[in-house]
Wavefront OBJ file of the C-alpha trace (Angstrom):
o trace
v 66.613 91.730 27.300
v 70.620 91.015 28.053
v 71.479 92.631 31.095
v 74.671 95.079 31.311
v 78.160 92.950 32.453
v 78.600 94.241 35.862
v 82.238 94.972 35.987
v 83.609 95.132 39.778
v 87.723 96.071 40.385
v 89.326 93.926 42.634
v 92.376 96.046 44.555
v 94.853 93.432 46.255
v 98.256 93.502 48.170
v 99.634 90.928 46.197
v 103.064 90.488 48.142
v 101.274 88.656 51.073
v 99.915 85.438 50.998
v 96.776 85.445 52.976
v 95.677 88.528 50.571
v 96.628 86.456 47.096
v 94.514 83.669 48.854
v 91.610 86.221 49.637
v 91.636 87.552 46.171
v 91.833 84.182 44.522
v 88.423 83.486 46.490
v 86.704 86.972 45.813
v 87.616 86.367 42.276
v 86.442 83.308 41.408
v 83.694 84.535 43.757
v 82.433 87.097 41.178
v 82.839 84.983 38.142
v 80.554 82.757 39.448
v 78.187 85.439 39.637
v 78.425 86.553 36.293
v 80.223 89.961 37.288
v 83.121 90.851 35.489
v 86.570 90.843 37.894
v 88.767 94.139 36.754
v 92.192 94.550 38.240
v 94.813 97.402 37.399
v 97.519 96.253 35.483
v 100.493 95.951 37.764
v 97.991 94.127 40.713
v 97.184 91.427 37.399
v 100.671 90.805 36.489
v 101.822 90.074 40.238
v 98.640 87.851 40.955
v 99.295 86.583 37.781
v 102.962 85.413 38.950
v 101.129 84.425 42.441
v 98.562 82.376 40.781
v 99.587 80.477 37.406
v 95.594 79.141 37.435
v 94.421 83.354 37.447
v 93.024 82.774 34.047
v 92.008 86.131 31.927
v 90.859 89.203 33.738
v 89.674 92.642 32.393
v 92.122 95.601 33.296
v 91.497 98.694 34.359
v 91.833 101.718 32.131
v 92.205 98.763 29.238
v 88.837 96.802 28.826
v 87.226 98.378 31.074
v 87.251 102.131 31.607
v 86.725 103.352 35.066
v 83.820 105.571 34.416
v 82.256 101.719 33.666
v 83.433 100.111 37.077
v 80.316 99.308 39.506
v 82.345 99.409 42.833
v 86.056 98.138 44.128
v 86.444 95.372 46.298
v 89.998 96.306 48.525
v 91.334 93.740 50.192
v 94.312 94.804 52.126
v 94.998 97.528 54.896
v 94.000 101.526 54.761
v 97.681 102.169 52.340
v 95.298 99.653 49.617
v 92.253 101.414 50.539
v 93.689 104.808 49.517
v 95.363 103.445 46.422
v 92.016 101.751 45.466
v 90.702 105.685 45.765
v 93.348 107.075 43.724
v 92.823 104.084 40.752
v 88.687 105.078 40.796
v 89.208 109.067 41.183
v 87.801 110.113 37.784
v 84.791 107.411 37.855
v 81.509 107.176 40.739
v 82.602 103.668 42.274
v 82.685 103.594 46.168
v 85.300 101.408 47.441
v 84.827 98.313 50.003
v 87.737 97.812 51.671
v 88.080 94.138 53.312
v 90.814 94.623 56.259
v 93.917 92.307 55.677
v 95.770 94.728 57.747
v 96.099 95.351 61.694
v 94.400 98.724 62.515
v 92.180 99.214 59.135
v 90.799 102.429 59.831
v 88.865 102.796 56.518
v 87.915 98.860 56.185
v 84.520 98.247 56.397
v 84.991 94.572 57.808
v 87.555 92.007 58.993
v 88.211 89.204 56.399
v 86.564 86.484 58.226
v 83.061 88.286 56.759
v 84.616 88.285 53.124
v 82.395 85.878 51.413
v 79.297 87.425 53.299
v 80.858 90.933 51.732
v 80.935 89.516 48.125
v 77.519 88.183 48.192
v 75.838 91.492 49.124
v 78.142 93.431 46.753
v 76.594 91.061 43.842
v 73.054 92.000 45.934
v 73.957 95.737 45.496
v 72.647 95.383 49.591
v 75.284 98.200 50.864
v 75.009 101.948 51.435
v 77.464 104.579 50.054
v 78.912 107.185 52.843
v 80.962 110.315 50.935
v 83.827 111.449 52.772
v 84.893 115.044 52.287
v 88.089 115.203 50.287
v 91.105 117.938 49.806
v 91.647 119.615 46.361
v 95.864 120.458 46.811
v 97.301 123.037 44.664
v 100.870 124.405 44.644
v 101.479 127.607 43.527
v 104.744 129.698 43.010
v 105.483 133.940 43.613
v 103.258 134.798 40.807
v 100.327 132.748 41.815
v 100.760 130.062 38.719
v 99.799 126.813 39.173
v 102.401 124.397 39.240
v 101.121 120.962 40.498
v 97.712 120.018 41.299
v 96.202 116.655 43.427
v 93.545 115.418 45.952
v 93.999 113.871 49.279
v 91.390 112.174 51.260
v 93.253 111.777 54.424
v 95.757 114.707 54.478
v 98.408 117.519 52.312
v 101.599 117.521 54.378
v 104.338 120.019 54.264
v 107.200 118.902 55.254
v 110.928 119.426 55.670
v 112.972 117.604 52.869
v 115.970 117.687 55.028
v 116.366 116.116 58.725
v 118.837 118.950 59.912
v 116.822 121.528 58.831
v 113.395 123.322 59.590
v 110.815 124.776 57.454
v 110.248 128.855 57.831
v 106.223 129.142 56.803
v 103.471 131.162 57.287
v 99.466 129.894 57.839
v 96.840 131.725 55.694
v 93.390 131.381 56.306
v 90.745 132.894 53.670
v 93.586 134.845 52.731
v 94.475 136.476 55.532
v 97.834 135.804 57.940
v 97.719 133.730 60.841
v 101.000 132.984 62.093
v 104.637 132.303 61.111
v 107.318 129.730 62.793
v 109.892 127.000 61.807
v 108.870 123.495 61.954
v 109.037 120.029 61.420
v 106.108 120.314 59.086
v 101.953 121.048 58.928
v 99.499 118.806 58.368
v 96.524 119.383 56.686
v 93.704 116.971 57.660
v 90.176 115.571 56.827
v 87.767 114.016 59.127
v 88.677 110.607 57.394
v 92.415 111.343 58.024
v 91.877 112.519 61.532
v 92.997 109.021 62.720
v 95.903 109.080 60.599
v 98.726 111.530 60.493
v 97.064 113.848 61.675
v 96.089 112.156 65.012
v 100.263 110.575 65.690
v 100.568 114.795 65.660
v 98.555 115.758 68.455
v 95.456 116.721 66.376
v 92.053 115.869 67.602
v 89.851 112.826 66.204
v 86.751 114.478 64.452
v 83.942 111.984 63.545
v 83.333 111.619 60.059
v 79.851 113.428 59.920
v 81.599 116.587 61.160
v 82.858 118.752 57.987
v 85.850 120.158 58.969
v 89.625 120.663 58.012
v 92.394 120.252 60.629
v 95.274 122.129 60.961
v 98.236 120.745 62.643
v 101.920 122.019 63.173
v 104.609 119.553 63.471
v 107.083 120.439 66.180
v 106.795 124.216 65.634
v 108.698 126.687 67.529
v 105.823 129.016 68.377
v 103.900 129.917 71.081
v 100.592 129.826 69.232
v 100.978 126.942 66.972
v 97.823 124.729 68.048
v 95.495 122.490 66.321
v 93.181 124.411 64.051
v 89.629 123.262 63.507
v 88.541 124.951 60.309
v 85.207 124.809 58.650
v 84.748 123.088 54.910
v 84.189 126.532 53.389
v 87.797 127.698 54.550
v 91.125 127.761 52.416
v 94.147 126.948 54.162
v 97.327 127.929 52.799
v 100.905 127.415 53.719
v 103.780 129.087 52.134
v 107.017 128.279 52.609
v 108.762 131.395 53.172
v 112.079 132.735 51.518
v 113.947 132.800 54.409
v 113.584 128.664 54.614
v 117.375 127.339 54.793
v 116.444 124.678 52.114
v 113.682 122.939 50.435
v 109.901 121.251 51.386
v 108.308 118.622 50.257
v 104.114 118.461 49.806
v 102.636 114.755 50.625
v 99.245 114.092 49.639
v 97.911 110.591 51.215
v 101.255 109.340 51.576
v 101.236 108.625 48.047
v 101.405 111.361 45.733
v 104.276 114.288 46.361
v 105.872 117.341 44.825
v 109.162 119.618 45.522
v 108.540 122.497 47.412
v 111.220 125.383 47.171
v 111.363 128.637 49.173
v 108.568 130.793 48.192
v 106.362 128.251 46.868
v 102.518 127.949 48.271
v 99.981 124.961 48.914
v 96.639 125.719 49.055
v 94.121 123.523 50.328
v 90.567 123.398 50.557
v 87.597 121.165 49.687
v 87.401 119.164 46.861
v 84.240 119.657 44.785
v 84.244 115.907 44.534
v 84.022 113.555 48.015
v 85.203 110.219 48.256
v 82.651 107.558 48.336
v 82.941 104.134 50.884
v 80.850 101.412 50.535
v 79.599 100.283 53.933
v 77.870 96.908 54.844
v 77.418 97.415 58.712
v 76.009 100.684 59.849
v 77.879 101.330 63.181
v 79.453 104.017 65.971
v 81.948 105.705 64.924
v 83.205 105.200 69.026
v 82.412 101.317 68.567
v 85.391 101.792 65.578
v 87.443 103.926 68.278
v 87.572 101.459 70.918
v 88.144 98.581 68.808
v 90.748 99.583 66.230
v 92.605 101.268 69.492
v 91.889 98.780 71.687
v 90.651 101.667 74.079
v 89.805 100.440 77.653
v 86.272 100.475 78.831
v 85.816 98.603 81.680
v 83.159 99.120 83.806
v 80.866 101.135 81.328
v 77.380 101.489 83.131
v 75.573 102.795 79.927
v 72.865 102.315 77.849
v 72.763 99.569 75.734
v 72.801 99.226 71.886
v 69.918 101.212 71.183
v 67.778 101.956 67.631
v 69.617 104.046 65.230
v 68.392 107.451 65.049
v 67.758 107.085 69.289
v 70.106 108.797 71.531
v 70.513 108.193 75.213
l 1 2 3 4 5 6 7 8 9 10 11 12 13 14 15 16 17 18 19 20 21 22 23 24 25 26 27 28 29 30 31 32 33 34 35 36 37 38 39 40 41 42 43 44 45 46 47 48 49 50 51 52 53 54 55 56 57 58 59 60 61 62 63 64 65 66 67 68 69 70 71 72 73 74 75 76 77 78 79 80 81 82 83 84 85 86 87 88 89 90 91 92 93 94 95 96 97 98 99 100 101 102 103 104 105 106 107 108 109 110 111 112 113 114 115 116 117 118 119 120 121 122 123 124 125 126 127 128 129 130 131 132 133 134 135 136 137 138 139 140 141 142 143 144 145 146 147 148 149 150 151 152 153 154 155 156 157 158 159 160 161 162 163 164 165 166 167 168 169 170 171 172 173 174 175 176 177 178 179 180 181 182 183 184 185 186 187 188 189 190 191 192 193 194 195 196 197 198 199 200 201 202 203 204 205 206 207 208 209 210 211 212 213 214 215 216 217 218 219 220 221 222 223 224 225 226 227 228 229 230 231 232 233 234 235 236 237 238 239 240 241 242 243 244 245 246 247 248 249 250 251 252 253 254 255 256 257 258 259 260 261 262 263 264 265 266 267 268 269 270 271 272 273 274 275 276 277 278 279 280 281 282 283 284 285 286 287 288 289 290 291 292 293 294 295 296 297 298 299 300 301 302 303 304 305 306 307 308 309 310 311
């Protein structure tokens, strides 16, 4: 009995060398595993102008639909890693991302381990972690619908003019919290909780806590702290009438929408999580220290112990 082509999407920054090299290698990697390499079309026709000796490769959305793709490989920093999310949003594929950047956040491993990382994908010998993700509506006076997106890091609102500040209000549930001008308010996940969200003054919240985050930017309030919201919640932010000019909603850093006076983002849980790939079960603090480079010298601990054990 033939079995089914495994088809595997390969996500690359093609602009840098060392990446074109690592995707070359991952690549020819699969083929010789009798997988099926998928790339999106614009990533093909750059490594395709990178690499004269590509040869053919299935695209995405093209020959091979992404309800059909077994898992992405990412090879590139956490802005490729959240791309990669966006191109396998409507499928089941977790995403392996392969850190060609400098901090990596959502990489799994450094590229020295890529070859080891291929092999195992081929083994299916990995885990899948979901990450809570943000389903980001904006709405206008009458309570229409008039853009609609995900985030799996963060929903910003922010001013679309450096002279001016935002006039909005925070809704919980609902109900009014507070009003204030500001720079902005960022809307967090646990994954995103080292992102924006933590260059803002919000607090790092380890990715088995479900939680939203809600952090002003710059407001000019007395009571305009760092919320810690439950998954069940619905945060909203409306951008009142009296705002001297216009907002702008940024989803991942990716995706945005215009946002005039009177218009209202609402965020709460998506219904559908993000799923990661991971090779190397480990502390989220091990991740912490290293990605920071956060001083511990002269730790008098426990060492590594079992999983499940705690000190």
């Amino acid at each position: 009995m033939t079995q089914p082509q495994r088809s595997i999407l390969v996500v690359a920054h093609a602009r840098r060398g060392d990446t074109v090299r690592a995707a070359e290698r991952v690549i020819g990697a699969l083929r010789g595993a009798g997988a099926t390499p998928v790339l999106a079309a614009d990533d093909a026709l750059e490594l395709a102008t990178e690499l004269p000796t590509l040869g053919p490769v299935a695209i995405l959305d093209v020959d091979v639909a992404v309800a059909d793709v077994e898992l992405a490989i990412v090879l590139g920093g956490d802005g490729t890693i959240l791309r990669a999310a966006e191109l396998v949003r409507e499928g089941t594929a977790p995403v392996l991302g392969i850190n060609m950047g400098h901090v990596g956040f959502l990489a799994e491993i450094e590229r020295d381990d890529m070859d080891d990382a291929v092999r195992r994908v081929i083994a299916r010998d990995y885990a899948v972690e979901e990450r809570l993700a943000l389903q980001v509506r904006v709405k206008d006076a009458h309570d229409s619908v008039l853009y609609e997106t995900w985030a799996l890091n963060e929903a910003t609102v922010e001013k679309a003019s450096r002279e001016r500040l935002l006039e909005v209000v925070i809704e919980v549930d609902g109900r009014p919290l507070s009003s204030f001008g500001c720079d902005g308010v960022v809307v967090s996940t646990p994954t995103g909780s080292t992102a924006y969200n933590f260059s803002a003054g919000g607090p790092v919240i380890w990715p088995t806590v479900e939680a939203i985050s809600v952090v002003p930017l710059s407001a000019h309030a007395l009571f305009a702290r760092p919320l810690v919201v439950g998954p069940e919640h619905t945060v909203a932010i409306e951008v009142l009438e009296r705002t001297n000019g216009v907002g702008i909603l940024w989803c991942d850093g990716r995706r945005s929408h215009d946002l005039p006076p009177g218009a209202r983002v609402v965020v709460r849980r998506s219904e559908r999580p993000v799923r990661l790939a991971r090779l190397h079960p480990a502390a989220f603090t091990d991740r912490l220290v290293r990605k920071f480079r956060l001083p511990v010298e002269g730790w008098r601990g426990p060492s590594a112990l079992p999983p499940g054990e705690t000190p």
